[in-house]
C-alpha positions in Angstrom: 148.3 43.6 114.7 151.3 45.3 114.8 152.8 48.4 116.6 155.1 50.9 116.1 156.5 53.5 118.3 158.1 57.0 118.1 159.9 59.2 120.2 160.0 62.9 120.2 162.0 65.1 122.4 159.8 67.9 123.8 161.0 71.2 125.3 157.9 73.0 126.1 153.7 72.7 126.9 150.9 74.4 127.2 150.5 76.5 130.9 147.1 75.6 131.0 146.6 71.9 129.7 150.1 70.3 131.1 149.5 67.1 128.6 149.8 69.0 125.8 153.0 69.0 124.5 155.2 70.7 122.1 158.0 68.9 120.6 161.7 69.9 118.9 160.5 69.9 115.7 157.4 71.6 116.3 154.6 69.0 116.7 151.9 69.4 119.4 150.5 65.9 121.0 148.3 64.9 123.0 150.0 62.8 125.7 147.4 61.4 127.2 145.8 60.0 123.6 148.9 60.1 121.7 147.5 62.2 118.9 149.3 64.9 117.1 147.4 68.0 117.0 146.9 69.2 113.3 147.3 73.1 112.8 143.9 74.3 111.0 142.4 77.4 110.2 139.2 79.4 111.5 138.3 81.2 109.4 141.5 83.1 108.1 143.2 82.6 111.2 146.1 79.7 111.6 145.8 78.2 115.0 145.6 74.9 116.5 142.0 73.2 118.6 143.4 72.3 122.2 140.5 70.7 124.3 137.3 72.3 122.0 139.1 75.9 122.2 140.6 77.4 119.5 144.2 79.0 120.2 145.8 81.6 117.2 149.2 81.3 116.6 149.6 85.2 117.3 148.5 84.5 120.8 150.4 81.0 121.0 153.5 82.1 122.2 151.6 83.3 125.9 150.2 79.8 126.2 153.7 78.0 126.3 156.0 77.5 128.9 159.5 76.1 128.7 159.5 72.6 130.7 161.6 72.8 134.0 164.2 70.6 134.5 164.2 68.3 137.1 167.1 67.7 140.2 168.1 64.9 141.6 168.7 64.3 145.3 172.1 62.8 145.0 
């Protein structure tokens, strides 16, 4: 079996669900399973399933949170 691996550079998650992440390109994934999280609709609404609840896109943008940047002690 083979393996291949991929590397995305995030800059933001979800407040509520810290391993969900949201990448430069705008992917969301799963960190913990590695999955990327599909954008589907319900209904007529666009959103995305995050942890068997449904987020819309127009109510997205109060769910994310830039992430902070860490310091070093030397």
């Amino acid at each position: 079996m083979e393996y291949v691996s991929i590397k995305y550079r995030v800059k933001g998650r979800l407040k509520d669900k810290p391993n969900y992440y949201w990448t430069e390109c705008g992917k969301l994934i799963n960190v913990n399973s590695g999955r990327v999280i599909k954008k589907t609709l319900k209904g007529l609404t666009p959103g995305y399933w995050v942890s068997k609840n449904f987020i819309p896109l127009t109510k997205l943008k109060s769910y994310i949170e830039l992430i902070p940047k860490e310091k070093l002690p030397f």
